[in-house]
C-alpha positions as CSV (number, residue, x, y, z in Angstrom):
1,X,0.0,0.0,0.0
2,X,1.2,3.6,-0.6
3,X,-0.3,6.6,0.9
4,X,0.6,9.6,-0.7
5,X,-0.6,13.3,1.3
6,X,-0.3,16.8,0.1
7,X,-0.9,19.9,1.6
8,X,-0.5,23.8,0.3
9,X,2.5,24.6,2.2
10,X,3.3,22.6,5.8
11,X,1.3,19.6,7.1
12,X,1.5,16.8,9.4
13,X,0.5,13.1,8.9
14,X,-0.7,10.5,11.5
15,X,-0.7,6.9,9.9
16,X,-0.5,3.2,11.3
17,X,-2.7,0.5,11.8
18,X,-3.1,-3.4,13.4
19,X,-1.9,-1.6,16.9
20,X,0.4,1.0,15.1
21,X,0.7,4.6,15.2
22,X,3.5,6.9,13.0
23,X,3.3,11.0,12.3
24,X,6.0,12.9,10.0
25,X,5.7,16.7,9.1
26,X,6.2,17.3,5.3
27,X,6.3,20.1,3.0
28,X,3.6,20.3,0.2
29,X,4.0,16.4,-0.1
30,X,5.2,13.1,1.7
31,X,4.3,9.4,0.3
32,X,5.1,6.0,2.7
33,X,5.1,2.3,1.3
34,X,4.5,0.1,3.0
35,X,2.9,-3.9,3.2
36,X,-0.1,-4.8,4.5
37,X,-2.4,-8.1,4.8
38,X,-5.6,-8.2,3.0
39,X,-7.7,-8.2,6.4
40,X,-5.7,-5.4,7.8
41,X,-7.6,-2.1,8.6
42,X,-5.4,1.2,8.0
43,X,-6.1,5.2,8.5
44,X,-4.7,7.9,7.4
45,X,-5.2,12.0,9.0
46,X,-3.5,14.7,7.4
47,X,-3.6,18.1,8.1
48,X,-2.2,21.2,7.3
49,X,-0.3,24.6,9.9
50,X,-3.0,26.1,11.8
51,X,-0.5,28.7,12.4
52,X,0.9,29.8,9.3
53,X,-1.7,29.1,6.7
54,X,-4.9,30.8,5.4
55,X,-8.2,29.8,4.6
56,X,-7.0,28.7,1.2
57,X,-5.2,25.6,2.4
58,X,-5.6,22.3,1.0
59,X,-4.7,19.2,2.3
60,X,-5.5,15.7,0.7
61,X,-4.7,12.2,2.0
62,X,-5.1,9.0,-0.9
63,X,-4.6,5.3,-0.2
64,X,-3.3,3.0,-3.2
65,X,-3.2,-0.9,-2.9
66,X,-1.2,-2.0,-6.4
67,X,-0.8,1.1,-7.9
68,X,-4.8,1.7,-7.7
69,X,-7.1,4.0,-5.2
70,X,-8.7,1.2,-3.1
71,X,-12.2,2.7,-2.9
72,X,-13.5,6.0,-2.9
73,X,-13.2,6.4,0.9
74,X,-9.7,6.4,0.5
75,X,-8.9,9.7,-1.3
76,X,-10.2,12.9,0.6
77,X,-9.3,15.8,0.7
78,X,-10.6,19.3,2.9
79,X,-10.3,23.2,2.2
80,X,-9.6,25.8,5.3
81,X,-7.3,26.8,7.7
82,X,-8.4,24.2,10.3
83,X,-8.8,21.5,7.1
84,X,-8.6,17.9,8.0
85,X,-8.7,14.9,5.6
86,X,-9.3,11.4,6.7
87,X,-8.9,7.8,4.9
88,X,-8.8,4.3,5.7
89,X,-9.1,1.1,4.1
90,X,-12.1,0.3,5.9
C-alpha cells in the first residue's frame, strides 16, 4: 500500500494500523510504502499549519493498494485553515 498526502505549504501526517501509530511533518507532499495483509484495517489523518496558513489551504490524503485507489473512501481531501482529511481502508 502507498499513501501519498499533500498539503498547500506545511502539514503533518498520523498513519498506522493493526496496533500502530507513526506522524511525520512534510512540506507540500510526503508518500510511505508500506505492506499490508488483506484483512488489515489502515487510516490515514492529514492536516495542514493552523498557524501559518490561510483559509485557502488544502490538504489531501489517498490510499493506493497495487498502484490503484482502493475505494472511494480512501482519497479525501478538505479546504480551510483548520482543514482535516481522513482515509482508511475500511
Amino acid at each position: 500500500m502507498t499513501i501519498e498526502v499533500t498539503a498547500s505549504g506545511s502539514g503533518q501526517v498520523s498513519y498506522g494500523g493493526s496496533g500502530s501509530h507513526n506522524t511525520a511533518k512534510f512540506e507540500d507532499s510526503w508518500s510511505h510504502t508500506e505492506e499490508i495483509g488483506k484483512s488489515d484495517y489502515y487510516t490515514v489523518s492529514v492536516s495542514g499549519d493552523i498557524f501559518s496558513s490561510d483559509d485557502s489551504q488544502v490538504v489531501s490524503c489517498k490510499l493506493l493498494i497495487d498502484g490503484k485507489v482502493k475505494k472511494v473512501k480512501s482519497e479525501k481531501s478538505a479546504t480551510g485553515k483548520y482543514g482535516h482529511a481522513f482515509c482508511s481502508t475500511f
